[in-house]
C-alpha positions in Angstrom: 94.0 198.1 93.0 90.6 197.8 92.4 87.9 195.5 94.2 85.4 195.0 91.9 84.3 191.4 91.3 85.5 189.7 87.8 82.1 188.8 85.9 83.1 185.8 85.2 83.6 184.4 88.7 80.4 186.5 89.9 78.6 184.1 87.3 80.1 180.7 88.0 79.4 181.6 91.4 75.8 182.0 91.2 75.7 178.8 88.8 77.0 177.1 91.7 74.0 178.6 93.9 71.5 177.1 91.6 72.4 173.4 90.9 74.4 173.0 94.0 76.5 170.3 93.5 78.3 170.5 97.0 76.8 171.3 100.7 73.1 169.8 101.6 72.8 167.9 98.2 75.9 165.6 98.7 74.5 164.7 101.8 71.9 162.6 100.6 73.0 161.6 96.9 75.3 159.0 97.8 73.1 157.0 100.4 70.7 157.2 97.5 73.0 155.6 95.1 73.7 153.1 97.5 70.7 152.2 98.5 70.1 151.4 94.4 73.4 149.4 94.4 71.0 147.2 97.5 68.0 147.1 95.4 69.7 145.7 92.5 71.9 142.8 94.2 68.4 141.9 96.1 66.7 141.6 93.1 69.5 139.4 91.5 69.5 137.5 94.1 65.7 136.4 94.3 66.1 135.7 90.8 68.8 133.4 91.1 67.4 131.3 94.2 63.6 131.3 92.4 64.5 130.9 88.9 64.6 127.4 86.5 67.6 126.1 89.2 65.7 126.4 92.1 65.1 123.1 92.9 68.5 121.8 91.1 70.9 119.3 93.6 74.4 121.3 94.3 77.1 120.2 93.0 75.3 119.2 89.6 76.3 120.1 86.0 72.1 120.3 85.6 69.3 122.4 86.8 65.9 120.9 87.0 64.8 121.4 83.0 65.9 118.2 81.2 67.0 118.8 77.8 67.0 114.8 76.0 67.8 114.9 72.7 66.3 112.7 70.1 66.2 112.1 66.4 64.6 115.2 64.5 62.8 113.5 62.4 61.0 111.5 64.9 57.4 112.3 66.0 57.2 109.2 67.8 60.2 110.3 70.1 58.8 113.6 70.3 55.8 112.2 71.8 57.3 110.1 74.1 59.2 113.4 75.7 55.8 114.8 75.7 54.2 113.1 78.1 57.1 112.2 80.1 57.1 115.6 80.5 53.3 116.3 80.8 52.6 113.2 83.0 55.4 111.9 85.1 58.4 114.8 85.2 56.2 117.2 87.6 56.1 114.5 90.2 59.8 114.4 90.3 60.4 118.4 89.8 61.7 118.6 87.0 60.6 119.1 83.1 61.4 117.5 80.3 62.2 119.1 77.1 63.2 117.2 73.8 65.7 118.7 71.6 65.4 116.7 68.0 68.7 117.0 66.0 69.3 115.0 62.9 73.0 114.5 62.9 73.5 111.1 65.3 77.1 112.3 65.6 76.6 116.0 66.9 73.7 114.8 69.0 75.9 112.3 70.8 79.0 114.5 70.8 76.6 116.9 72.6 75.4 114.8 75.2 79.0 113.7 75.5 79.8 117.1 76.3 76.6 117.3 78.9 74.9 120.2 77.0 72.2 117.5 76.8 71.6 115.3 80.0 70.6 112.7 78.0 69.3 111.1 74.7 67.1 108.1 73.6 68.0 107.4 70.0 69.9 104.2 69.8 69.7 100.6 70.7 73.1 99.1 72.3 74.4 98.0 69.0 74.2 101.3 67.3 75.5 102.7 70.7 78.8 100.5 70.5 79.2 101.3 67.0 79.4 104.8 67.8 81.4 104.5 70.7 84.0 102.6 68.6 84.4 104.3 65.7 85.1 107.8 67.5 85.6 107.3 71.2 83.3 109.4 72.6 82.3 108.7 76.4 79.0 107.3 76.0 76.9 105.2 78.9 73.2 103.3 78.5 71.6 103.9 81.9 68.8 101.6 80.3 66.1 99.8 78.0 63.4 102.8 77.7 60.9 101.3 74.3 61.7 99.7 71.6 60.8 100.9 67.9 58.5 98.9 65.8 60.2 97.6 62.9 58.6 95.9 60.0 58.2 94.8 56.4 56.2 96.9 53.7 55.5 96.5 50.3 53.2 98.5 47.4 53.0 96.0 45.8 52.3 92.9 47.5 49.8 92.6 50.6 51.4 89.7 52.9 54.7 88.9 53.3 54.5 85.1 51.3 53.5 86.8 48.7 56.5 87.7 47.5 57.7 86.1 44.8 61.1 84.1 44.5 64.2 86.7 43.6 62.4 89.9 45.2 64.1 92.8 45.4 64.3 93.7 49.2 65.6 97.5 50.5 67.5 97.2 53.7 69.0 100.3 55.5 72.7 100.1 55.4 74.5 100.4 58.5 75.3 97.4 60.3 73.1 96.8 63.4 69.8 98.2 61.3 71.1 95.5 58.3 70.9 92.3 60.8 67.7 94.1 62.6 66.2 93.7 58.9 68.1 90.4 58.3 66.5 88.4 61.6 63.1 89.7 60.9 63.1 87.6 57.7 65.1 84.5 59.6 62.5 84.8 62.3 59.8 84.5 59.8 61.4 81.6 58.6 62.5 83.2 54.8 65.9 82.4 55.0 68.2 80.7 57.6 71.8 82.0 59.3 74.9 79.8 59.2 76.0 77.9 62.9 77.3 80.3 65.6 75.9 83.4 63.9 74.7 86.3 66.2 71.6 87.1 64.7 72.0 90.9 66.2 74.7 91.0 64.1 74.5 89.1 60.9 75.2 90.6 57.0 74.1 88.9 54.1 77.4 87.0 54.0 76.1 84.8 57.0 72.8 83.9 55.2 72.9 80.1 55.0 69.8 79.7 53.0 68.2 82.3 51.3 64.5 80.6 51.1 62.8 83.6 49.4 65.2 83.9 46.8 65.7 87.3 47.5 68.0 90.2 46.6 69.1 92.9 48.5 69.6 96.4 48.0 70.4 98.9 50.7 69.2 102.8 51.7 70.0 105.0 53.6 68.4 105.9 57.0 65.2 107.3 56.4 65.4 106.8 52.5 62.3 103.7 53.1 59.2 105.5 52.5 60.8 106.7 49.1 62.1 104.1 47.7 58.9 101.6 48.7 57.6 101.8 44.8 61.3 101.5 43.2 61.4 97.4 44.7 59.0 94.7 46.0 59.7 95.5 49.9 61.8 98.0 52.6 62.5 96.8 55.9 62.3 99.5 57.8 61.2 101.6 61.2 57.3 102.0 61.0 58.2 105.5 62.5 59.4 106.4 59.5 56.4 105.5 56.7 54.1 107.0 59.9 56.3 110.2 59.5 55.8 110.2 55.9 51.9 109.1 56.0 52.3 106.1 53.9 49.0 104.2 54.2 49.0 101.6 56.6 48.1 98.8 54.6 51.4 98.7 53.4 52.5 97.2 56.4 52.5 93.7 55.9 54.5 91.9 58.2 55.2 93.5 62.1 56.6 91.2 64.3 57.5 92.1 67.8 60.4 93.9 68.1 63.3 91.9 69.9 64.9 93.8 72.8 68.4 93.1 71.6 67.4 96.8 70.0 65.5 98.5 72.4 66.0 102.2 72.6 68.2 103.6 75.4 68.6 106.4 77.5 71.6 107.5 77.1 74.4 110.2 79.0 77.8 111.1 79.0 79.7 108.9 80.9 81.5 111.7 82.4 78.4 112.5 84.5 77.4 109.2 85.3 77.7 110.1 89.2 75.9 113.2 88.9 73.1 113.9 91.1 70.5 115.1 88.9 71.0 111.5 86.6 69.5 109.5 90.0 66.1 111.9 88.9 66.4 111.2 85.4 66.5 107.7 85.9 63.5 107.9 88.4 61.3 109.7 85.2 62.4 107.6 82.8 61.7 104.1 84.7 59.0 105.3 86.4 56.5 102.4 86.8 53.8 104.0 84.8 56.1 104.4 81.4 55.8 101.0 80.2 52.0 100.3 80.5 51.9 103.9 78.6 53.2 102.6 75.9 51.5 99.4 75.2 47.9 100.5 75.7 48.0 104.3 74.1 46.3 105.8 71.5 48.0 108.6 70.4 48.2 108.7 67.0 52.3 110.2 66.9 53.5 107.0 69.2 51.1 103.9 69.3 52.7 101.5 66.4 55.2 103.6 66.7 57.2 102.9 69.9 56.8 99.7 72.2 56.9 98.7 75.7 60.6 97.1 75.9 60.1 93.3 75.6 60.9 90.6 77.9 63.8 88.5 75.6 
């Protein structure tokens, strides 16, 4: 039988010699690969303990950015996140970031939920109308400002002025229909029948209608387009700011009674969570309420009040 080497074998073999895949090379690949493997967990690691939760409380459902959600078409709210977050939130470590959605339901539902720690849209009635009408788990952790809310005309430049049988636009949902409804009582323009909460009157508990007037009703947000089509909107100056109607259409602003301050607002669920003791701290932090009486920013002052005292 012959010895002589099959040329196939001869060449595998000195394919072999040149990239070595066994012997000296093994030796060292794997502790390399490892050693990878080290780097990368390390490096995961850092990021983890140094990123945006670094500072977060264990055992929270929130890291240390604050998402509060507010009414998209808001500037004024918008501004009020803004320099909690500019001005107070870094002395508490944390920031504040305001998330504006339009649709009240999915921006409660949300915070129900606790994708949003919190948000700062509604007084208590508009709160408990929610609440009741679709059960979501809802809690006011307090009064935060309160939203100027006044009367204004085109057409007429004081409120007396108004002649007998005007046509006044309200906004149609209960608690924003008294709102609108005391502010004329208070100015003495009509009168509500015995044992009527004023927070919560309709047009069927007007004893006296002194002005004469009739009312017609709009949706949220429909005041700044409908001011030319009657004699007056009551409305939220936030709202003719938004939409840069002059202010000299403004022509009655009485202070806004706290029965419909602005809240902050959470899901109940997380009512006992430890991040919401540092939301609280920001939010009714002794500096906020002077803030808001004696600023100038052009986005928030007439806009947003300090809360009131009654």
């Amino acid at each position: 039988m012959s010895t002589t080497q099959q040329p196939g074998k001869k060449i595998a073999e000195e394919v072999g010699d040149l990239i070595d895949l066994g012997g000296a090379r093994k030796k060292w690949l794997w502790p390399a690969v490892g050693a990878v493997v080290v780097l990368a967990l390390a490096l995961f690691l850092i990021f983890k303990v140094t990123g945006d939760d670094e500072k977060a409380v264990a055992g929270s459902h929130f890291g240390n950015d604050f998402e509060i959600a507010y009414q998209a078409s808001s500037a004024s709210e918008k501004a009020f996140l803004d320099y909690l977050n500019k001005e107070v939130a870094p002395d508490y470590g944390v920031t504040i970031k305001g998330v504006g959605i339009e649709d009240g339901n999915q921006l409660d539902q949300a915070t129900a939920d606790g994708k949003y720690i919190a948000n700062i849209y509604q007084h208590k009635h508009w709160l408990k109308q929610v609440t009741d009408a679709t059960g979501m788990k809802l809690s006011a952790l307090g009064e935060v400002f309160q939203w100027s809310y006044s009367v204004y005309s085109s057409k007429y430049s004081s409120l007396d002025q108004l002649p007998n049988g005007a046509e006044v636009a309200l906004l149609n949902d209960p608690a924003n229909t008294a709102q609108a409804l005391w502010i004329l009582e208070r100015a003495g323009k009509l009168t509500f029948k015995d044992g009527v909460d004023p927070w919560a009157a309709t047009e069927q508990d007007i004893d006296k209608n002194i002005g004469g007037y009739k009312f017609t009703y709009i949706e949220y947000g429909a005041g700044p387009r409908t001011l030319d089509s009657v004699d007056a909107v009551i409305d939220y100056n936030m709202s003719f700011v938004d939409a840069e109607t002059p202010e000299k259409y403004r022509i009655f602003e009485p202070d806004a009674p706290k029965e419909f301050a602005g809240q902050l607002v959470i899901g109940s669920e997380y009512a006992d969570d430890p991040q919401i003791e540092k939301l609280k701290k920001v939010f009714f932090d002794e500096r906020v309420q002077p803030y808001l009486a004696e600023n100038t920013d052009p986005n928030l002052s007439g806009q947003l009040a300090p809360v009131s005292a009654s």
